[in-house]
N, C-alpha and C positions, 0 to 999 in steps of 0.2 A: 909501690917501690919508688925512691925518688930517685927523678930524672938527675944526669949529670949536668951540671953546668960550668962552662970554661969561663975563667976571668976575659978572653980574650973575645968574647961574642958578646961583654958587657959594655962598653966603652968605660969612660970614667965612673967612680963610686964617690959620692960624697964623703970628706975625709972625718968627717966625725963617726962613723959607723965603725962598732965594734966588726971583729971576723964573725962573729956570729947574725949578725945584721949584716954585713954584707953577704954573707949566703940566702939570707932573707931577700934581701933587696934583687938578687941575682936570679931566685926564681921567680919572686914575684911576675919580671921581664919576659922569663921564657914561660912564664903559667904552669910552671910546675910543683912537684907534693917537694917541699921545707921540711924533712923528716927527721925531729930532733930526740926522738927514743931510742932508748940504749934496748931494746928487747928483753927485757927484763920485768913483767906483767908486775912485780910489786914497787920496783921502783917507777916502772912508768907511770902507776897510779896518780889519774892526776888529784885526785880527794885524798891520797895516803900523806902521810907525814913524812916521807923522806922525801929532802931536801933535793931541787935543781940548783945548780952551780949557774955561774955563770956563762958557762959556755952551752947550756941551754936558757940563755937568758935575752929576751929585745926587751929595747922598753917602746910603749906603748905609743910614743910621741911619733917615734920611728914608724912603726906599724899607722901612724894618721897619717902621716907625710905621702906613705906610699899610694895609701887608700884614695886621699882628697887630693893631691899633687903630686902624683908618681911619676915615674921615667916612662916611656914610651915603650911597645913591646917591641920585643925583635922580630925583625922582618918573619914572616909568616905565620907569627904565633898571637897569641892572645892572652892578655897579661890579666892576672888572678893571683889570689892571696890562698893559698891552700898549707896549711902548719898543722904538725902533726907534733907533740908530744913538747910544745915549745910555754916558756914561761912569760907570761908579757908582765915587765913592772910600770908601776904609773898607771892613773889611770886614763883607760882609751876613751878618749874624747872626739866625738864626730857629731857633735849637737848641730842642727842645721844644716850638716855638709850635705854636697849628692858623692858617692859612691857608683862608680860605676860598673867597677869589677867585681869579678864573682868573687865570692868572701865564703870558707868553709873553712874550718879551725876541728881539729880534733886532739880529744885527749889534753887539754890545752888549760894551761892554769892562769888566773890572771889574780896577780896580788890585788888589786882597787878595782873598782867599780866599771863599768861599762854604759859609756851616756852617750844614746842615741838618740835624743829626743829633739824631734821635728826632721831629723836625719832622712835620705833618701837611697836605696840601695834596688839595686835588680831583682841578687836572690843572698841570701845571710844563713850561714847555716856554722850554729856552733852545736858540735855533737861530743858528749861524754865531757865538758868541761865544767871546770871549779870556776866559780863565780862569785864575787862578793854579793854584787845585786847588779841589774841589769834596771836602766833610766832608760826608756823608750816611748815616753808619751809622744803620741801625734808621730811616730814613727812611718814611714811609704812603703813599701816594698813591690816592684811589681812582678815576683813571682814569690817564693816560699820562702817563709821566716820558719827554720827549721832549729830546735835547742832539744833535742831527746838527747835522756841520759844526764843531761845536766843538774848539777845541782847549785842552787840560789841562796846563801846563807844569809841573807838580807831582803830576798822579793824578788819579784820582777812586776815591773810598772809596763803599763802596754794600755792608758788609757785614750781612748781616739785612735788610737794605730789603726792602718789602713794596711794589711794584706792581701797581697794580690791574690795569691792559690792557695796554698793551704800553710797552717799550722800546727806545728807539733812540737808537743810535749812529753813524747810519749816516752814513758818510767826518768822522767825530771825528778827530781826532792828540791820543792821550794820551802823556803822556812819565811818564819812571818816580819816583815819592817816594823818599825817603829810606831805606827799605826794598827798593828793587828794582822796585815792581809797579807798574802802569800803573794797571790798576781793581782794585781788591782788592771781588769781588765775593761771598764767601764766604758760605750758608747764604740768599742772594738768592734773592726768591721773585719769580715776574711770573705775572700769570694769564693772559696770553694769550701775544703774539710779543715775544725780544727779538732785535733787527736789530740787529745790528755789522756791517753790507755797507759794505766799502772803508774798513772800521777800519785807523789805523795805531797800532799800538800798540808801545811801547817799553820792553821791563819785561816783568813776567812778568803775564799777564792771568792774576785767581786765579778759580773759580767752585765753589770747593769746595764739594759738597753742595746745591747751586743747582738748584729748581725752575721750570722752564719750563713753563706750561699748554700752549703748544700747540708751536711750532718753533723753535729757535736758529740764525739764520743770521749765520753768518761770510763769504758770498759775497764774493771778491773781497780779503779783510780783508789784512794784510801785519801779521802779529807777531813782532818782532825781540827775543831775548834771547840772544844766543850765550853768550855767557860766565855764564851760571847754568845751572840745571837745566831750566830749564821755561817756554817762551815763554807756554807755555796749559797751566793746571795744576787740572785739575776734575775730581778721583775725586768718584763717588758724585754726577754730575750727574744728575738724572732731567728728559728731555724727553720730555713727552707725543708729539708728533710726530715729525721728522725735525731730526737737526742737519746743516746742508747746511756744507760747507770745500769749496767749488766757485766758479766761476768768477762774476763777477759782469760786466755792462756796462758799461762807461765814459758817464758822461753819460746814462746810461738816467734816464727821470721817475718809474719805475714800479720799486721796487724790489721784490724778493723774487720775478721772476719769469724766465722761461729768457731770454738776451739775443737778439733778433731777428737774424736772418741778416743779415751785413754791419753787427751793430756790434761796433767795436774793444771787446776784455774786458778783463780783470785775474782771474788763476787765484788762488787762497786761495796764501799762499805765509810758512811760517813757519818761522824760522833761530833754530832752538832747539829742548827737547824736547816733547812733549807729554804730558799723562797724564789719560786719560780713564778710568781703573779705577773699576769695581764701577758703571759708569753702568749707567742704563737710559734705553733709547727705544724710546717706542712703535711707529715706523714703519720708520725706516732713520738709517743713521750714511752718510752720503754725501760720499765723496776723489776725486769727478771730478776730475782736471788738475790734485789739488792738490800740491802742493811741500813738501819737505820737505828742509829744510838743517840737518842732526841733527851735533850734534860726536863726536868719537870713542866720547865715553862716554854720548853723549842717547839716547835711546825715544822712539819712538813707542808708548805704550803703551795696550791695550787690554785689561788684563788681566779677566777676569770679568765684560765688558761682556756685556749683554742686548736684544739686537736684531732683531725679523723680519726685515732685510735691511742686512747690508754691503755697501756700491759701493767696491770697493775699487780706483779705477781712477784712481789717481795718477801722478805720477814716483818711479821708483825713487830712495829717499834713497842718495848716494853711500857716508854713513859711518851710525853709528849700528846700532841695533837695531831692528825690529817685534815687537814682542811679542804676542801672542792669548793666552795660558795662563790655561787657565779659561776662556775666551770663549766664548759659547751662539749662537750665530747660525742662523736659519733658513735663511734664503738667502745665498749667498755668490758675490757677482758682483764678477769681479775681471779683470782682463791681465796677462798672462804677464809683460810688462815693468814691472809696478807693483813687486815682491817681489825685496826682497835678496836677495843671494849669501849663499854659505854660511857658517853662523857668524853672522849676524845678521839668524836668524829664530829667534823661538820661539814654539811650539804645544804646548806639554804639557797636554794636559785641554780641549783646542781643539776644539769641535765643533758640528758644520752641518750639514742635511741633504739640501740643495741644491745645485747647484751650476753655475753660469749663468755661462763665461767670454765676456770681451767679448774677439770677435777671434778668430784661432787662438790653441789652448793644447793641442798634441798630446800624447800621454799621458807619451812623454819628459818633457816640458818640466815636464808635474805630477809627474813621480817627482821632479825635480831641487828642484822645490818644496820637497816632503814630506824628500829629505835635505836642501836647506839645514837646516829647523828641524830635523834629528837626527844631528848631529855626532857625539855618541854615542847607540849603538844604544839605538831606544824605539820599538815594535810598534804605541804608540799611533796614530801619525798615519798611518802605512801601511791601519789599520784599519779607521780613521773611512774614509778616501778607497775604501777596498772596497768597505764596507756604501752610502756613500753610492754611486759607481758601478755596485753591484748593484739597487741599489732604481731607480737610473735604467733596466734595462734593458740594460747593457753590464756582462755577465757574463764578455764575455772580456777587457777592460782591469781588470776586478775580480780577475782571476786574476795577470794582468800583475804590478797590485801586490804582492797577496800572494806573489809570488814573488821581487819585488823584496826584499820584507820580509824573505827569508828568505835571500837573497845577502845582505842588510848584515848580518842574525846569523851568519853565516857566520864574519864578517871581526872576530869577536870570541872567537872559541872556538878551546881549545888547538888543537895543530896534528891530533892524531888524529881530534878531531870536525870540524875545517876537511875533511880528505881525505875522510870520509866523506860530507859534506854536499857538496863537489866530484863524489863518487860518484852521488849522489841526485841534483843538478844535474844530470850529464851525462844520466844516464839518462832520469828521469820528469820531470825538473823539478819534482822535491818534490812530485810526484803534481798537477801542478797541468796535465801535460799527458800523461797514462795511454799515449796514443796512441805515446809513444815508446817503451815500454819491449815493444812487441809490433814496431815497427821493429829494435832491437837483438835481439828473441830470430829474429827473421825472418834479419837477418841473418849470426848468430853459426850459424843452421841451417845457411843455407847455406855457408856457411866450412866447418863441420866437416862436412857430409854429404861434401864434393871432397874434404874432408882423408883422411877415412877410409876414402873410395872407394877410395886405394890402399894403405891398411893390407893387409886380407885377415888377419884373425888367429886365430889356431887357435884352437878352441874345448874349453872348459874339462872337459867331459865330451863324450867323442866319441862317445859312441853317443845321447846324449841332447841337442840342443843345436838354434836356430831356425835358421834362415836365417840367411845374414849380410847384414844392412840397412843401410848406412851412415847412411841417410837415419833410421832409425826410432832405432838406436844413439846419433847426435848429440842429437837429442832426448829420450830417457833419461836425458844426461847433462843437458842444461838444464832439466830441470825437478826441480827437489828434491823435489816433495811427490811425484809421481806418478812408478810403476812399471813401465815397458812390459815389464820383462822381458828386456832388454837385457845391461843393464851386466854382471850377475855370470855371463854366459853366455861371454866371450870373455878371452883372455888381453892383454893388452898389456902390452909391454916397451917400456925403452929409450926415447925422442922421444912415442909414442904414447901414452906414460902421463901423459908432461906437459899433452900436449893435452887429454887425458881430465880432468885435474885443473883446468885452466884452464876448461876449459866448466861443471866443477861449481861453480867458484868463482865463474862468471861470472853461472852460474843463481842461485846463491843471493844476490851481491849485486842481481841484478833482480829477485829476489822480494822480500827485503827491501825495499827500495828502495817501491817497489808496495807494499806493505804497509805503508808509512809513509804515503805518500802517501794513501793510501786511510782510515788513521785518521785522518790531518790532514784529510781533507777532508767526514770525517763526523763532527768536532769541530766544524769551521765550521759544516755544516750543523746 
């Protein structure tokens, strides 16, 4: 409610001040709410099309006078600019100035622009106001630069701005300048939280090189650039905390917090690309539910990002690309159904040590992962998912992989080393399952023991020669390195020497074979 003020507790008024600016001027002095709405929610609107008169009208020169060289306050009080439903013309011009008093404007329309740039203020807080565009580069603040609700029909410029505590945007509609961007918020520094929850932004939001002290939330936010490169464009953003792209409340009082069960949300949802390269965050990079409407040729890109945990638990973008390459992640919690098809994933130099999926994600479904991002063959990402699956504990889906690894090298080498690798497949599975290649020598015994049983073949020296063994015979011939004493004792002719050649051949590709297997697998270790 605004406080009353007497002409008689104001001394003189400058004579150029409309009555309307002098009620201005009047509270300014005693720091009181300037309250120039008619109560009336559609005429108050400060975005609506019905017209303020002039007797809710200052102009903007007035509103600098008081700001950069105002009158003194009245004895007790503390003198602050507080306007509630008021129209400023002209534009307000405070480039350079220092500002000392508290500034908070609501519901507040301003015909021209807003230039604050290199400007110095305590705390700025414009809430629910029509704005052409707001000029704040190299902006100071040392406590809260506060614009929720606001909406920006030209941008807002905040490059180098320096915030003391926190930032907020939160349910603004910025539209895009003349350049494309909505906030061009480049080398922007905040020392605590900046809130854009239920941001609509149109343009490419920029945050290049942008320090956040504690958390960046987008919850709920909606950024629209289809047709450029970059809806949200911030390589080398450093957030001390968590940068949440997650669902927000509808009508919540309380923001930056989980929305209560049973209220209607709004998911993070942005049609255009992203580029979060070379960030760092302290805590986590969190894509609950978020959306992503990427064009043929957009990224989502996280290239060399630095995070103790990824939530990567979005909607799969239909087109576009995921990038990781380079990306250091601790933890990496993710659904099966967040991650593109094949062809538009990449992970080259991608690596996690955890791995915490939400939901089923059977070991298929992670192989399918791991080839989306390796269209052509690259050992890396099979490797990472090894060591990390070993270190969890699951020494036989770590096997899995690596043998995965080594059917897609397969599928890349001339044809002689394809059949030979086909060899080693069938047999050991690349030594990655030993146990088979004693199934194959068990079996290939038994074959040739029957085979031989009805040989009966004369023996090579007849007064000197063993027993005839079929059983001990076959296995002479299957084993290469070792001697029983067999082989050069009996004659075979004719079918039976084929056989004889066949088990030799067969012996040494299962040795070898084993023998591969077994270096591979004491290279791993």
């Amino acid at each position: 409610m605004t406080e009353e003020v007497g002409l008689h507790d104001t001394g003189d008024l400058p004579d150029e001040l409309t009555a309307t600016e002098a009620g201005m001027w009047l509270a300014f002095r005693n720091g009181s709410v300037y309250d120039l709405s008619s109560g009336d929610l559609t005429v108050d609107d400060p975005h609506g099309g019905h017209p303020w008169g002039a007797e809710r009208t200052v102009r903007a020169r007035i509103v600098a006078w008081l700001l950069l060289d105002g009158p003194p306050a009245l004895a007790g009080r503390v003198s602050a600019l507080k306007l509630v439903g008021v129209q400023l013309s002209g534009a307000l011009d405070l480039a350079g100035g220092t500002v000392a008093p508290y500034v908070e404007l609501r519901g507040c329309r301003f015909e021209s622009d807003v230039l604050l740039p290199e400007a110095r203020f305590t705390t700025l807080r414009l809430v629910n106001c029509s704005v052409p565009r707001l000029e704040a580069a190299r902006l100071h603040t040392e406590g809260d630069l506060h614009l929720p609700h606001c909406r920006f029909h030209r941008g807002v410029r905040l490059t180098d701005a320096h915030i003391g505590t926190d930032l907020m945007l939160n349910e603004a509609i910025v539209h895009r300048d003349r350049t494309g961007r909505s906030i061009a918020g480049d080398g922007l520094s905040v020392g605590q939280d900046l809130q854009a929850e239920l941001l609509q932004s149109d343009g490419e939001l920029s945050l290049r090189g942008a320090k956040i002290g504690v958390s960046l939330s987008l919850r709920g936010a909606r950024l629209a650039n289809p047709y450029a490169r970059h809806a949200l464009n911030a390589p080398q953003l450093t957030v001390e905390r968590t940068l949440y792209l997650t669902p927000a409340g509808i009508g919540q009082t309380l923001m930056g917090v989980t929305p209560a069960q049973g209220t209607r949300i709004q998911a993070f949802e942005c049609r255009g690309g992203v580029r979060l390269d070379d960030g760092r965050f302290g805590d986590a990079v969190d894509f609950e539910r978020a959306r992503f409407a990427l064009g043929e040729e957009q990224e989502l890109s996280l290239r060399r990002v630095q995070t103790p945990e990824l939530r990567f638990l979005g909607e799969q973008p239909r087109l576009g690309r995921v990038v990781l390459s380079g990306a250091r992640i601790v933890t990496l919690i993710d659904r099966a159904s967040a991650w593109p098809g094949p062809g538009r994933l990449q992970m080259a130099g991608f690596t996690y040590e955890c791995l915490v999926p939400h939901g089923p994600f059977p070991l298929a479904e992670r192989l399918g992962w791991v080839a989306a991002a390796t269209a052509e063959y690259n050992p890396e990402p099979y490797e990472r998912l090894a060591a990390v699956l070993r270190g969890a504990g699951e020494d036989e889906d770590a096997r899995e992989v690596l043998l995965a690894k080594q059917r897609h090298r397969r599928e890349t080498l001339p044809l002689a080393a394809k059949l030979w690798g086909y060899a080693q497949d069938w047999t050991v599975a690349y030594g990655y399952r030993p146990g088979r290649a004693a199934l194959w020598l068990a079996v290939l015994w038994a074959a040739g023991s029957l085979a031989f049983a009805q040989a009966g073949p004369p023996p090579v020296q007849r007064d000197e020669h063993p027993a005839w063994d079929p059983a001990l015979f076959a296995l002479d011939l299957l084993l290469p390195v070792i001697d029983l004493g067999q082989v050069g004792q009996w004659q075979l002719t004719g079918g039976w020497q084929w056989l004889a050649a066949a088990l030799v051949l067969l012996g040494w590709v299962l040795a070898t074979a084993v023998a591969a297997g077994a270096t591979r697998l004491l290279r791993r270790g």
